[in-house]
N, C-alpha and C positions, 0 to 999 in steps of 0.2 A: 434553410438556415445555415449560414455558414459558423461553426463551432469550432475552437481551439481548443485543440489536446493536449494536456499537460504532462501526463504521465511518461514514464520514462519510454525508452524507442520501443521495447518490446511487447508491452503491453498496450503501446500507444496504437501501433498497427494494428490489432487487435480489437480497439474501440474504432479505431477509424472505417476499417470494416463492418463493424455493427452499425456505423452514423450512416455510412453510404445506403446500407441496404433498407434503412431507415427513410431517407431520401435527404441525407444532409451532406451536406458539403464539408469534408474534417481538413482543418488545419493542423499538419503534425507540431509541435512546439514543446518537447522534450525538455522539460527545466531542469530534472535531476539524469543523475545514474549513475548504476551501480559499483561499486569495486566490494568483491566476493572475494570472503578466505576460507579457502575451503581447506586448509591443512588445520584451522583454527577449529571449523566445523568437524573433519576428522576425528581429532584429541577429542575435543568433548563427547563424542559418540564412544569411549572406553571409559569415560567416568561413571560413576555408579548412578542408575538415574530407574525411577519405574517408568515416568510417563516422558515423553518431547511434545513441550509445546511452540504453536511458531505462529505469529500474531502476522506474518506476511509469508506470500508465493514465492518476494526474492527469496527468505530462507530457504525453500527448496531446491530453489534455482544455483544456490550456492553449495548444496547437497550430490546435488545432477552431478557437480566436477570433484567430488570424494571419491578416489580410487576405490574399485569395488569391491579387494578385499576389506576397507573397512565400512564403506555399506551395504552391505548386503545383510551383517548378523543385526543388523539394527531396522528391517524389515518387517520382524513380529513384534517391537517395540508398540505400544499405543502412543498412537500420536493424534491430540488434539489440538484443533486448529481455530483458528476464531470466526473464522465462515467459510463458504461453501467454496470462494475461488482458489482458497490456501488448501482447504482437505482434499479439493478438487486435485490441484498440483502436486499433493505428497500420495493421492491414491495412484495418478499417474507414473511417479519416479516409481511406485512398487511397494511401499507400504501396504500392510497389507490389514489393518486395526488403526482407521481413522476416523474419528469424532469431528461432527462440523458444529463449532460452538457459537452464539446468537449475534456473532458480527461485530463486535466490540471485546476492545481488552478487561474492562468491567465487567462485563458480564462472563466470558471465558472465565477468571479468576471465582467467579463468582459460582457457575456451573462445576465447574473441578471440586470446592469445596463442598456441596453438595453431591457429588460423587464419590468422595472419598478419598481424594486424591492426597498422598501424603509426598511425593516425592518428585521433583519436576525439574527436567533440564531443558531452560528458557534457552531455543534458538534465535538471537534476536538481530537486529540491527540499529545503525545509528544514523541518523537523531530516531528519537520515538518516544512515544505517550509513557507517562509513566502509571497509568491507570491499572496496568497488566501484574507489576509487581509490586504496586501499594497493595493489590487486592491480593494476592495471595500472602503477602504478609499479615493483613488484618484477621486473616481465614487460618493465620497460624499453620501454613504449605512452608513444606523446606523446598527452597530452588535455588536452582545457580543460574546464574545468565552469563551466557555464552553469545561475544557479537559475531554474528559470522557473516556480516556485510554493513557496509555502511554506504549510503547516500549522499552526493557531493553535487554541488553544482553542476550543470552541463554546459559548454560554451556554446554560445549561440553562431549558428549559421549567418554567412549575409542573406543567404535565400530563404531562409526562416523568415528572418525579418521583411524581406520582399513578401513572401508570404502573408501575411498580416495587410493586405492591400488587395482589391477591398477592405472595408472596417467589415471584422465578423460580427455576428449579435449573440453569442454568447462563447464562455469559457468552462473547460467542466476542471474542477480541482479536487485531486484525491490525495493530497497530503497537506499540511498543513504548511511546513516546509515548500513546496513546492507554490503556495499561496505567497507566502514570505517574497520568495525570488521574484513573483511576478510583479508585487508591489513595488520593489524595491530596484528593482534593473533599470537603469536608466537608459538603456535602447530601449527595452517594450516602453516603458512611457514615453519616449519620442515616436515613436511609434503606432502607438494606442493613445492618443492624446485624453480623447474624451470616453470615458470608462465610462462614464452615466448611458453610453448606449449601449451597453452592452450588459446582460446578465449573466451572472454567475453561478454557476450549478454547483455545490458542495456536497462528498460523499457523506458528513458530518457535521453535526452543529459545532465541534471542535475547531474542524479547519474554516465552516464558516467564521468564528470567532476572531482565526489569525485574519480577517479581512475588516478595514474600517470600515464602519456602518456605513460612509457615506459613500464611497468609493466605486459603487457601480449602480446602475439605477435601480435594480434586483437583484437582491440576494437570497436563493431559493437552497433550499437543502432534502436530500432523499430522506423519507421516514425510516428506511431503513438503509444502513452503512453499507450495500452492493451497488455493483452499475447497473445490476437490471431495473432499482428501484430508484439511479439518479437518471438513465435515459427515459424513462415513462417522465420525466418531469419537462422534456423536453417539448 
């Protein structure tokens, strides 16, 4: 099965490694990426905080380029994460009191309050769900949010777009944003003419959401918000 990768380069090679050994053919197709501030991540890491939570990996990733005198005291920090790939990254950078919470910003906000959690500095980025901090404000959580990256279009290659040739027969999309661009680029749709052949893999019923009902001939989504439970759909 030839499969188009949406995620950004770094993660993208990543999946495209798990597709091959899978026995699929990945098409790299990078719609977003990132631009990290990590002097912004810095500062926030002296404000008064008990817990850091971080609803994505880029946060870490924006972490990694913190000069190490100021991360390093924020290492016995508890940091709770919204699943496994994000606590997976922050146990990595060196953290060392990491929570992997059930894969969703609802539910993260949701598990904190039943923890106990009274005190929270949201490492975040932009665009993003605002599910994370509705929920800690209904739960009566003091937080601050702090963006320490944001998500911007990526320009597309001409050999990307070569790329796309054969028509693949599916797409896997792990932002909702990232869903947005592909509908809306006017080379992928000269390019992808006929979308009805092609199915749509969604980390989420959210980002499925960003996708009009009619627009690909399948629209499937992981029971649960990881890759390992949207590749098993393949």
């Amino acid at each position: 099965m030839r499969v188009i990768v949406t995620r950004p380069e770094i993660g993208g090679r990543r999946t495209a490694d798990r597709l091959a050994a899978m026995g699929h053919d990945a098409v790299l197709l990078p719609l977003t990426e990132p631009e990290h501030r990590p002097q912004a991540a810095a500062e926030a890491l002296h404000l008064p905080h008990a817990v850091i939570a971080i609803t994505s990996a880029e946060a870490v990733r924006t972490l990694s380029a913190v000069e190490q005198a100021d991360l390093q005291p924020a290492f016995d920090t508890p940091v709770h994460a919204v699943g496994t790939a994000s606590a997976t990254a922050a146990r990595n950078l060196g953290f060392r009191q990491v929570t992997a919470g059930p894969g969703t910003g609802a539910g993260l906000a949701q598990k904190l309050a039943c923890d106990g959690v009274q005190d929270v500095l949201y490492l975040a980025g932009r665009p993003r769900s605002a599910l994370f901090e509705a929920g800690l404000a209904a739960a009566g959580i003091r937080f601050r949010t702090v963006e320490v990256y944001s998500m911007r279009p990526a320009a597309l290659k001409a050999e990307q777009l070569t790329a796309l040739s054969p028509h693949p027969d599916a797409v896997l999309f792990y932002s909702s944003e990232a869903a947005r661009i592909f509908m809306n680029h006017p080379a992928l749709r000269h390019a992808l003419p006929d979308l009805a052949r092609m199915t749509a893999f969604c980390l989420s019923r959210t980002i499925a959401d960003a996708l009009p009902a009619d627009s690909f001939g399948t629209i499937r989504v992981a029971p649960e918000p990881s890759e390992e439970q949207l590749l098993l759909l393949l």
